[in-house]
MARVO-234338 format. One line per 4 residues: number of its first residue (from 0); their letters; for each residue x, y, z of N, C-alpha, C. Coordinates in Angstrom, 1 decimal, always signed. Layout:
NUM> A> X Y Z X Y Z X Y Z ~ ... .
This chain:
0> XXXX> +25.2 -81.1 +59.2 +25.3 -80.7 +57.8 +25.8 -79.3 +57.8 ~ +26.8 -79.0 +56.8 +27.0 -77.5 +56.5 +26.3 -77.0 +56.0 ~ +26.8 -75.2 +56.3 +25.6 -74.7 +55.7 +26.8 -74.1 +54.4 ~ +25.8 -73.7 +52.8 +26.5 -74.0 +52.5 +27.0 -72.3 +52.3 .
4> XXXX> +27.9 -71.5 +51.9 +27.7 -70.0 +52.0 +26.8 -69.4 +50.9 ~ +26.6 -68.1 +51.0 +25.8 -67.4 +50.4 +26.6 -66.3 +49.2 ~ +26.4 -67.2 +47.7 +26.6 -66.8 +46.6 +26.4 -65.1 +46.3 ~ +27.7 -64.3 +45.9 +27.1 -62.8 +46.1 +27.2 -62.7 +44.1 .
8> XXXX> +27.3 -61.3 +43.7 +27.1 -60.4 +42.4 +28.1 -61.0 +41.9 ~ +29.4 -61.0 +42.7 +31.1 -61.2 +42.2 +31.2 -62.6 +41.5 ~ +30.6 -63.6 +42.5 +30.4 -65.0 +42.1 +29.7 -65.0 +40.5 ~ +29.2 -64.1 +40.3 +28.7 -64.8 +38.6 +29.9 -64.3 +37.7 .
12> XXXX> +30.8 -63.4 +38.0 +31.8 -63.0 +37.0 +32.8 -64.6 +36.9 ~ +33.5 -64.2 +35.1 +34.6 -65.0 +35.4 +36.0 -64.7 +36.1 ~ +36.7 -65.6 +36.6 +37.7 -65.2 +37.8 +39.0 -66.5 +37.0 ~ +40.1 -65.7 +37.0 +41.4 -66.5 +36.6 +42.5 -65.8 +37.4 .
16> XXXX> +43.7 -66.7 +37.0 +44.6 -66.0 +37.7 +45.3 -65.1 +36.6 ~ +46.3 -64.4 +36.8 +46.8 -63.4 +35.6 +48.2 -63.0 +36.3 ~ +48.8 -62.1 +35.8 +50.1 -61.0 +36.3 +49.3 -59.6 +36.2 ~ +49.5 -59.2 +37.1 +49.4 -57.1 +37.1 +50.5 -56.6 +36.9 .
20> XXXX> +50.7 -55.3 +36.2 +51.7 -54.4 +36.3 +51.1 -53.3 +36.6 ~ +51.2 -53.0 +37.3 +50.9 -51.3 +37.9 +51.9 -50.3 +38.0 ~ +52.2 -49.2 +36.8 +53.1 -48.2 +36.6 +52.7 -46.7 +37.1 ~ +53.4 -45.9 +37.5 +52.7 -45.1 +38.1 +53.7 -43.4 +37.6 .
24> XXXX> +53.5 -42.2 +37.0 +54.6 -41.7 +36.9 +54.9 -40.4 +38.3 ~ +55.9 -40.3 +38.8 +55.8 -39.9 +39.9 +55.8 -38.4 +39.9 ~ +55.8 -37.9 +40.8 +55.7 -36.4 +40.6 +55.0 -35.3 +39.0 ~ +54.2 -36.1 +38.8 +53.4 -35.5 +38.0 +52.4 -34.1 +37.8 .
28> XXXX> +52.0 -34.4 +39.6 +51.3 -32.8 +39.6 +51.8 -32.1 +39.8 ~ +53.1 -32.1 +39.9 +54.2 -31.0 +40.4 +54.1 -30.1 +39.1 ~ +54.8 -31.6 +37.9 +54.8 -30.9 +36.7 +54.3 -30.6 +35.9 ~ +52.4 -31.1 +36.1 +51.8 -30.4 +35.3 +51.7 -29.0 +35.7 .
32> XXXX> +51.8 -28.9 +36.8 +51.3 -27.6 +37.5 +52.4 -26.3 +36.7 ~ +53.2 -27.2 +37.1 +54.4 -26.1 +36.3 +54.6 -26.1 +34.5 ~ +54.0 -27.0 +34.3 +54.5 -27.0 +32.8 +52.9 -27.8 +31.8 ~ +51.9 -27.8 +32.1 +50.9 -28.9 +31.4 +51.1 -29.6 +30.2 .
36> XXXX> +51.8 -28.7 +29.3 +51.5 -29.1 +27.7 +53.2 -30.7 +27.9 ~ +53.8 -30.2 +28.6 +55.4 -31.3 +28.9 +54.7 -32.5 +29.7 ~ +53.5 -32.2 +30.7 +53.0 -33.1 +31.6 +52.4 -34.2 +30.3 ~ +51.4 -33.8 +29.9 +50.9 -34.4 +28.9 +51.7 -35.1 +27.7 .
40> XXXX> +52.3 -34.5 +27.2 +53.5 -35.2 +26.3 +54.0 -36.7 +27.1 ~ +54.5 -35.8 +28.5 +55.5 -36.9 +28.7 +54.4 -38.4 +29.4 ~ +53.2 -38.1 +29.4 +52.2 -39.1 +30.0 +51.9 -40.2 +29.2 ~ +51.9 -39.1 +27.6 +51.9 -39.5 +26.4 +52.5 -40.6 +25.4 .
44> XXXX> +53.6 -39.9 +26.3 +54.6 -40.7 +25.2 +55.3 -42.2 +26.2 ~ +54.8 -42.1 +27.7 +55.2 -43.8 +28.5 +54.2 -44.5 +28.2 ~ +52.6 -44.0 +27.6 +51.8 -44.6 +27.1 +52.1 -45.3 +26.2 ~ +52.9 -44.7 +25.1 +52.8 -45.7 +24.0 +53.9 -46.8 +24.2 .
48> XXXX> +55.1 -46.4 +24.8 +55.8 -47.1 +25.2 +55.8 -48.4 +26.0 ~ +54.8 -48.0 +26.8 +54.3 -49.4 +27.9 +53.5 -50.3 +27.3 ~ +52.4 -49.8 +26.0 +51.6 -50.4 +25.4 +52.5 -51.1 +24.9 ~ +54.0 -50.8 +23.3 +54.4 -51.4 +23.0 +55.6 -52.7 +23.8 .
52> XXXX> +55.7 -52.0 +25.1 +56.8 -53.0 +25.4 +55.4 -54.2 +26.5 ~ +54.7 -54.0 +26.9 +53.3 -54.7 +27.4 +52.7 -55.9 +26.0 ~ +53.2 -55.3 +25.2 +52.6 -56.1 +23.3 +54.1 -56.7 +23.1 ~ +55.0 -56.5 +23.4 +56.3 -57.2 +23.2 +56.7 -58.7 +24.2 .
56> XXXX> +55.8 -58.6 +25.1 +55.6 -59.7 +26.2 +54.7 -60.1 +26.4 ~ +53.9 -59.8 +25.4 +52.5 -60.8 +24.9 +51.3 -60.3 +26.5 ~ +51.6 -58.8 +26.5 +50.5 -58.5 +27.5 +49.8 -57.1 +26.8 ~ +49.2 -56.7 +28.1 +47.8 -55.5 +27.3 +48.1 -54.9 +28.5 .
60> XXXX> +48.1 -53.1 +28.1 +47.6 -52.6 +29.0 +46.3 -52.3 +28.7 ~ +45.5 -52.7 +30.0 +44.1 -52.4 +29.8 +43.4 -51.2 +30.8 ~ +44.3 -50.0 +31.2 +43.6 -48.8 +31.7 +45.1 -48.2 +32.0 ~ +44.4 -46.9 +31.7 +45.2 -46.2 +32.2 +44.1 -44.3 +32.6 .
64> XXXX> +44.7 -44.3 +33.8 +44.0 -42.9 +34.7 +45.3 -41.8 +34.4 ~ +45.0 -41.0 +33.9 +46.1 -39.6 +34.2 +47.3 -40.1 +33.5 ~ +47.8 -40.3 +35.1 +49.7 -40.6 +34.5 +50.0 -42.4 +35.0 ~ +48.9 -43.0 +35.3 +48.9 -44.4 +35.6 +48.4 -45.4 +34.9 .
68> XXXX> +49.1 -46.7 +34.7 +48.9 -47.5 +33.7 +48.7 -48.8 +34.5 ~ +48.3 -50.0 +33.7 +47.6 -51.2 +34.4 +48.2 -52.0 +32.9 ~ +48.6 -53.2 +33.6 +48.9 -54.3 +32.4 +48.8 -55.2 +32.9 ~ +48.1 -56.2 +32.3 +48.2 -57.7 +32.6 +49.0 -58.6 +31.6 .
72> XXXX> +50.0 -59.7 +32.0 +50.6 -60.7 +31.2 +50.2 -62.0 +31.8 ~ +50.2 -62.9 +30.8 +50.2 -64.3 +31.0 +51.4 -65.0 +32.1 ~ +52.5 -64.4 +32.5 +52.9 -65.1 +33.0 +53.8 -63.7 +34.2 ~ +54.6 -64.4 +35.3 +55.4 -63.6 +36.4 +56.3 -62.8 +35.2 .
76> XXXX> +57.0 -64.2 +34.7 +58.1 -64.5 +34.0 +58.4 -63.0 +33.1 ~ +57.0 -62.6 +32.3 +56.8 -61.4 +30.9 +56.7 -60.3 +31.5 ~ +55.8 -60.6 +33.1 +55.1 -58.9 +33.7 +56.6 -58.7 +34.0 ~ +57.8 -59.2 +34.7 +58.7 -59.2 +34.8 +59.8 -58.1 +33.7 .
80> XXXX> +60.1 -59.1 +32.6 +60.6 -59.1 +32.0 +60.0 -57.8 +31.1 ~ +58.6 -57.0 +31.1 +58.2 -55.9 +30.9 +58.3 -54.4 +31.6 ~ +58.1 -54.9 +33.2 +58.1 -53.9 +34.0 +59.3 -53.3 +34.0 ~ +60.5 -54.2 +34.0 +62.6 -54.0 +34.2 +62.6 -53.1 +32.6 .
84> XXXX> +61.8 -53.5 +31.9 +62.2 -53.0 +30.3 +61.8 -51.5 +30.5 ~ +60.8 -51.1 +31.0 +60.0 -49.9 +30.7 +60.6 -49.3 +32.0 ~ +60.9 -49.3 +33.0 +61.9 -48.6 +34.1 +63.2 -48.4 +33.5 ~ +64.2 -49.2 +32.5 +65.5 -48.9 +31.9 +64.7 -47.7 +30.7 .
88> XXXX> +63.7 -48.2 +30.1 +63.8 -46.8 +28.9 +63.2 -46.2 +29.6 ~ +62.4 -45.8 +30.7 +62.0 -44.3 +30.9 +63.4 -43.8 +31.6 ~ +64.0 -44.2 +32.1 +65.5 -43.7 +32.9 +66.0 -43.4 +32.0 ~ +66.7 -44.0 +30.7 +67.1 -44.0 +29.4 +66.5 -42.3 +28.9 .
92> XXXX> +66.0 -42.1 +28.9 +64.8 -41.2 +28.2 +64.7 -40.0 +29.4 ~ +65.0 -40.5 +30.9 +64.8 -39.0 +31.3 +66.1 -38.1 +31.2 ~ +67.3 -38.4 +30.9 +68.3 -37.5 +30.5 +67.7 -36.6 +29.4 ~ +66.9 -37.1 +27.8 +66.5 -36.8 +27.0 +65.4 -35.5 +27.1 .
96> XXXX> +64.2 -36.3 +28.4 +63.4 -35.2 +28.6 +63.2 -33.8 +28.2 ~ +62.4 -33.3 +27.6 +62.2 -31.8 +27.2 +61.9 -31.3 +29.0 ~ +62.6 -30.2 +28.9 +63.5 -29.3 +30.0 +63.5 -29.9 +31.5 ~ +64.2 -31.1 +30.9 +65.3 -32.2 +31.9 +63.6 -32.4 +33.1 .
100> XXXX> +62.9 -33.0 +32.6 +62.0 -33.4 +33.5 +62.3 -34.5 +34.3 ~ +61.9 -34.6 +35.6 +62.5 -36.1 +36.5 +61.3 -37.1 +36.4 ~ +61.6 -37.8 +35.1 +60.5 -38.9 +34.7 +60.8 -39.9 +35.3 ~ +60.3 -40.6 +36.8 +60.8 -41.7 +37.3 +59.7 -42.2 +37.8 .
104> XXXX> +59.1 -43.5 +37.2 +58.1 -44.3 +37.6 +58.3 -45.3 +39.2 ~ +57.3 -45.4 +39.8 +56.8 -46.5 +40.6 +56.3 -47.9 +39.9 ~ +56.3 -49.2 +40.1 +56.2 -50.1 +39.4 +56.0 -50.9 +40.3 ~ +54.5 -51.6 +40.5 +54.1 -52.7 +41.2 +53.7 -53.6 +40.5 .
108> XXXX> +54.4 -55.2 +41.0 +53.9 -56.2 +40.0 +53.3 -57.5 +41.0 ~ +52.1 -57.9 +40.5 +51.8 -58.9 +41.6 +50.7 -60.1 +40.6 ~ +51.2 -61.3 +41.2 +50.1 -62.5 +40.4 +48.9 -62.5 +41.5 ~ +47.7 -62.5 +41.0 +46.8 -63.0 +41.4 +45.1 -63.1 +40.8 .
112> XXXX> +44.1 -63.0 +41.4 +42.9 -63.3 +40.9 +42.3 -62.2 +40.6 ~ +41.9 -62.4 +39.4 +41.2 -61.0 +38.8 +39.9 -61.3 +38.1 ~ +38.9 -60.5 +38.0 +37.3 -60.6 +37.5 +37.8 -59.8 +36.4 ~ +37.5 -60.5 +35.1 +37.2 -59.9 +33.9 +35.7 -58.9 +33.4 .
116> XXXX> +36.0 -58.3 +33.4 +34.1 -57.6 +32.9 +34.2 -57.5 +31.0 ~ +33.5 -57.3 +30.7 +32.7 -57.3 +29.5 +33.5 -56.3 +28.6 ~ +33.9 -55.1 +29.0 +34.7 -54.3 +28.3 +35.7 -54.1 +28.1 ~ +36.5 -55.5 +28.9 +38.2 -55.4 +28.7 +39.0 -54.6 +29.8 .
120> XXXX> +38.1 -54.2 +30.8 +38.7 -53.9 +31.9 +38.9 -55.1 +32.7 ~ +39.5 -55.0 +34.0 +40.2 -56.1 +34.5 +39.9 -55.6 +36.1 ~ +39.3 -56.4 +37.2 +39.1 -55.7 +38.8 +39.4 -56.8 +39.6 ~ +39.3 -56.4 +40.5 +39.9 -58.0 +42.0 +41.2 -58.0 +42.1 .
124> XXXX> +41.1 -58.5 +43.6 +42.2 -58.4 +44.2 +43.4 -58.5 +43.9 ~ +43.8 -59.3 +42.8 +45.0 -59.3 +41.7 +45.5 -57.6 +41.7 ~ +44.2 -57.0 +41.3 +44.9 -55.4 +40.6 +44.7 -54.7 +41.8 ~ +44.2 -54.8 +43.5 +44.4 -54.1 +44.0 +45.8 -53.7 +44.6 .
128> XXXX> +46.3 -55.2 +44.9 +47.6 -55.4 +45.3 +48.8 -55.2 +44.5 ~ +48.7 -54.9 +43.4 +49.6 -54.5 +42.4 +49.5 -53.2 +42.3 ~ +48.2 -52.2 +42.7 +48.5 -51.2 +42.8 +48.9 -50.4 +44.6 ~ +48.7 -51.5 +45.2 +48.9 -50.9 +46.5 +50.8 -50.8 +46.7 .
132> XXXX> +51.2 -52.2 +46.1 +52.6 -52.3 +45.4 +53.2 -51.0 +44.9 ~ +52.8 -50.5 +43.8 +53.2 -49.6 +43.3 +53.2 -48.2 +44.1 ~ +52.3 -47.8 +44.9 +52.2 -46.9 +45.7 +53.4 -47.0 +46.7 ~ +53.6 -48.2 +46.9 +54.9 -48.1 +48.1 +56.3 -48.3 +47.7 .
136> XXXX> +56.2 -48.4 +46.1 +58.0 -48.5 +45.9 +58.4 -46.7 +45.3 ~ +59.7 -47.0 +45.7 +60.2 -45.8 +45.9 +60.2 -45.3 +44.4 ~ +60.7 -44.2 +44.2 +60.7 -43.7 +42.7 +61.8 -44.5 +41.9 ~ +61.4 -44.6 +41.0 +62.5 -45.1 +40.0 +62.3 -46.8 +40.5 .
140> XXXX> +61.7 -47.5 +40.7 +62.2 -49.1 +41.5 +60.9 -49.4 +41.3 ~ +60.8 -51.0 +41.1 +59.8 -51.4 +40.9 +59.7 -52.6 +42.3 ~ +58.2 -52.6 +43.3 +57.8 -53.6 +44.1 +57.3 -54.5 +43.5 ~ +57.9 -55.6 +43.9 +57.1 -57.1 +43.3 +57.0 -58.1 +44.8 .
144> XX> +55.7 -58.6 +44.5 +54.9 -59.4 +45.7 +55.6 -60.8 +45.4 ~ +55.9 -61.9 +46.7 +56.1 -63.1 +46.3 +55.6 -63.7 +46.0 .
């Protein structure tokens, strides 16, 4: 007879599969350091932009740290078709930059299993690997997992 394994804390959450976007903006501490009130602006303003283009593909960003954002979409297909959108307008937009700041994101996108909690945050391995993603693609480029 098997034995059967031993149920942990994680097992009572619910678990689905999802898409991650993990956006990251690069060289940030450079430029707060040199400029805070431009850092913040400019952190500011890919916020609302990722929200809206994350809401235009029927996803959510549900955290964002500093200068880094998290989104989940229903499908490859939208995190996709969200992440390419928001890398053309931040590029778009760093010519514009107030005093020609080099606004170039990192962009990790990856499907997998994620634990919902209670407050609309989102954890598990889905969003580790979407952020370990984004940590390794080069500036301006987005890594996507097969």
């Amino acid at each position: 007879m098997e034995k059967a394994e031993p149920k942990g804390p994680a097992d009572n959450y619910p678990r689905r599969l999802t898409t991650i976007v993990a956006a990251d903006l690069c060289n940030y501490t450079a430029l707060s350091e040199r400029d805070q009130a431009t850092a913040i602006k400019l952190v500011d303003l890919i916020h609302k932009v990722f929200d809206r283009i994350s809401r235009d593909y029927g996803g959510r960003v549900f955290k964002r740290v500093a200068d880094g954002y998290l989104a989940e979409f229903p499908s490859a297909h939208s995190a996709m078709g969200a992440a390419i959108d928001l890398s053309k307008n931040v590029n778009e937009r760093d010519n514009l930059a107030p005093t020609a700041v080099d606004a170039k994101l990192r962009i990790g996108v990856h499907v997998g299993d994620v634990i919902d909690r209670a407050d609309g945050d989102i954890l598990g391995h889905g969003v580790n690997v979407a952020v370990r993603l984004q940590e390794l693609a080069e500036p301006g480029t987005l890594l996507i997992s097969s």
